[in-house]
C-alpha positions as CSV (number, residue, x, y, z in Angstrom):
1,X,-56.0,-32.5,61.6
2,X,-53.3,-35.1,61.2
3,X,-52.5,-35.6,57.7
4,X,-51.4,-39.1,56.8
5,X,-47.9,-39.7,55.3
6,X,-48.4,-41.7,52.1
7,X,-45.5,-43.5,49.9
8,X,-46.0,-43.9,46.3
9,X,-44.2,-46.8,44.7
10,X,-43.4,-46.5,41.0
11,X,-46.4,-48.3,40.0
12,X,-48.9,-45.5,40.9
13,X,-47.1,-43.2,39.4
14,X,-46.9,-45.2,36.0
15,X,-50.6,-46.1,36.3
16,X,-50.8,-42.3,35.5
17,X,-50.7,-43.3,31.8
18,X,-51.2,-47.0,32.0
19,X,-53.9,-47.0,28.5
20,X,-53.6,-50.5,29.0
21,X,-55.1,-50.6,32.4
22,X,-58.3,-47.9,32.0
23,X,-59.6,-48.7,35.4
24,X,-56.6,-48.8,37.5
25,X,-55.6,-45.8,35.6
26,X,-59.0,-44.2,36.3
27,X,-57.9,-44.6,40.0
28,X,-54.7,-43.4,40.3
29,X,-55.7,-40.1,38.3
30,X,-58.5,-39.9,40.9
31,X,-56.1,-40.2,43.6
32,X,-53.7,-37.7,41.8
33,X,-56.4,-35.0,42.0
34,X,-56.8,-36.2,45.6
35,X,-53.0,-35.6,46.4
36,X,-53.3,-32.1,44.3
37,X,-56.3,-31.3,47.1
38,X,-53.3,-31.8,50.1
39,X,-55.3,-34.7,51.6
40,X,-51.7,-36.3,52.4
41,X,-48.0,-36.2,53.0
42,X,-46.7,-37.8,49.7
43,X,-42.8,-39.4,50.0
44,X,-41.4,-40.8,46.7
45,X,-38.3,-42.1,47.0
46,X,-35.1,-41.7,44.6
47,X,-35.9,-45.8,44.1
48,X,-38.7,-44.4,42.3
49,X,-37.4,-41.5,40.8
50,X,-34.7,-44.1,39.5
51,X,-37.0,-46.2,38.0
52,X,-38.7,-43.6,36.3
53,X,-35.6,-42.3,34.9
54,X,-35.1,-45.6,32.8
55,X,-38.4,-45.6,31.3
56,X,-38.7,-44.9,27.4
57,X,-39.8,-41.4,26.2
58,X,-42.0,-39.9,25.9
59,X,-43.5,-42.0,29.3
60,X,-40.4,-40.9,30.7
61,X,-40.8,-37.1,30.3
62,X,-44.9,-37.5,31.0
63,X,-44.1,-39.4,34.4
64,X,-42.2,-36.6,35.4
65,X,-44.5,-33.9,34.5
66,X,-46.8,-35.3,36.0
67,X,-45.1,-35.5,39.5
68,X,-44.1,-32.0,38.9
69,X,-48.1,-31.3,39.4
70,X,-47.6,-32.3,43.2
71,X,-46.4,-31.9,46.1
72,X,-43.9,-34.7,47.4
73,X,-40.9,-35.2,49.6
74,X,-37.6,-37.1,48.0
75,X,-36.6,-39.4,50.5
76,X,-33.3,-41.0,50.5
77,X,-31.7,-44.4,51.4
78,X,-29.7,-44.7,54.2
79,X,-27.6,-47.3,56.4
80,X,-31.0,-47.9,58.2
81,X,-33.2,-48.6,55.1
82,X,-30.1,-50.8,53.9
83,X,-30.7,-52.4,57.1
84,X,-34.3,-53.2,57.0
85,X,-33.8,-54.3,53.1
86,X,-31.3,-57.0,54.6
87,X,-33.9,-57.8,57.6
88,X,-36.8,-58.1,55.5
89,X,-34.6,-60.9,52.9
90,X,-33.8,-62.6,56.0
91,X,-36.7,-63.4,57.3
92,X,-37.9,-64.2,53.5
93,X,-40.6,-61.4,53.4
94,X,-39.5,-61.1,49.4
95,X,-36.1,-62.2,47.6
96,X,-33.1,-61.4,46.2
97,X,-34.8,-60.6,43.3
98,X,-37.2,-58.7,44.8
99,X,-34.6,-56.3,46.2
100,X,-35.9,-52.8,45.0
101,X,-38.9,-53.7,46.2
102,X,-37.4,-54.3,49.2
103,X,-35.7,-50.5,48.8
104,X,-38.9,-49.5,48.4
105,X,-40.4,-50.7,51.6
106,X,-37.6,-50.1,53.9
107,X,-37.4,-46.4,52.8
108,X,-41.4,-45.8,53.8
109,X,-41.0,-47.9,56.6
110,X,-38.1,-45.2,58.2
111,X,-39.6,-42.2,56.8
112,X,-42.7,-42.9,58.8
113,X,-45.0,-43.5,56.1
114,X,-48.5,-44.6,57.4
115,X,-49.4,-46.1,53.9
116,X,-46.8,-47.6,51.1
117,X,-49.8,-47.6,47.7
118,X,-48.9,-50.0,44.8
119,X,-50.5,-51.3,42.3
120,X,-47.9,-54.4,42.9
121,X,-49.7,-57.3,44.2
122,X,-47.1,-59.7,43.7
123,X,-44.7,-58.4,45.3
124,X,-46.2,-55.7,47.3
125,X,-50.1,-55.9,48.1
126,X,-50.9,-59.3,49.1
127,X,-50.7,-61.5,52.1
128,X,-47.2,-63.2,52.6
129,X,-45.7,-59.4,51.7
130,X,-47.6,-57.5,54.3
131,X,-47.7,-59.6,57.1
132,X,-43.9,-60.1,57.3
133,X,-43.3,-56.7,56.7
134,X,-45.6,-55.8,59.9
135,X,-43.5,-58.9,61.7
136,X,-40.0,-57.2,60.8
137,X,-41.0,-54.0,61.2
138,X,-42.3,-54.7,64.6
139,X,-39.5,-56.9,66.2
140,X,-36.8,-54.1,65.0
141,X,-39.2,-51.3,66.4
142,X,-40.8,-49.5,63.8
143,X,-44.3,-48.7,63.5
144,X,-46.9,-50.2,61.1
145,X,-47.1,-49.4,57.6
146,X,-50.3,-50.3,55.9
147,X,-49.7,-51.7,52.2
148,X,-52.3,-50.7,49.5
149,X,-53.8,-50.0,46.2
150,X,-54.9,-46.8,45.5
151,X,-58.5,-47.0,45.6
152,X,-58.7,-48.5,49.0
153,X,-57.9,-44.5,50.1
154,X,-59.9,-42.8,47.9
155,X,-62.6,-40.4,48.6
156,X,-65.8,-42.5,47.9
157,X,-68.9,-40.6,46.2
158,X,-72.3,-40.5,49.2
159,X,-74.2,-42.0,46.4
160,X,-76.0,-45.5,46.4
């Protein structure tokens, strides 16, 4: 069975220990027992890995360990992503300052992900964002990407 490629932006992964947050945190531990299962591809890309990198300890340190617990692929930016960051500014799908989220998008888009998840829905998970994305992505030939929050892929219980 086809496993689905899934991208994790750097809001999942900080969600991990997001206190703050208890039932968006719920989720995304939920999801990382999920990905420990091998239910999906994982891709994080070194956007992500970036961001993480400039978060204070001890978050810093526990974000890492934590994606040490998994299985993921790096994915790296290339003249193409570079490419669809410019496309999607130009046709005003997010701004300037929007632009590693951008980064973020363009490098799932050409690694093939099936599903970008974020806990970002003002810049990632909302209307305007993923409908221009599907637009772009489509007139410069590359297949959908669905744009999510976590527990829209979770494993719901059979109970009622």
């Amino acid at each position: 069975m086809h496993k689905r490629k899934i991208y994790l932006d750097t809001s999942v992964i900080s969600h991990l220990t997001a206190d703050d947050t208890p039932e968006k945190m719920r989720d995304t531990l939920k999801l990382w027992e999920e990905i420990k299962q091998d239910k999906w591809d994982v891709i994080v890309s070194r956007v992500a890995l970036d961001e993480i990198d400039e978060c204070q300890e001890p978050k810093k340190t526990t974000l890492l360990r934590l994606l040490g617990e998994i299985g993921y692929d790096t994915a790296t930016e290339t003249e193409e992503t570079d490419a669809l960051v410019d496309a999607y500014m130009k046709f005003g799908v997010l701004s300037r300052k929007s632009y590693d989220d951008c980064r973020h998008i363009a490098v799932a888009t050409y690694y093939n992900c099936d599903i970008i998840l974020s806990w970002n829905f003002k810049h990632f998970v909302n209307f305007r964002t993923i409908t221009g994305v599907q637009a772009v992505n489509k007139l410069l030939g590359y297949k959908e990407v669905l744009i999510m929050p976590p527990p829209m892929i979770l494993e719901g219980d059979d109970e009622e």
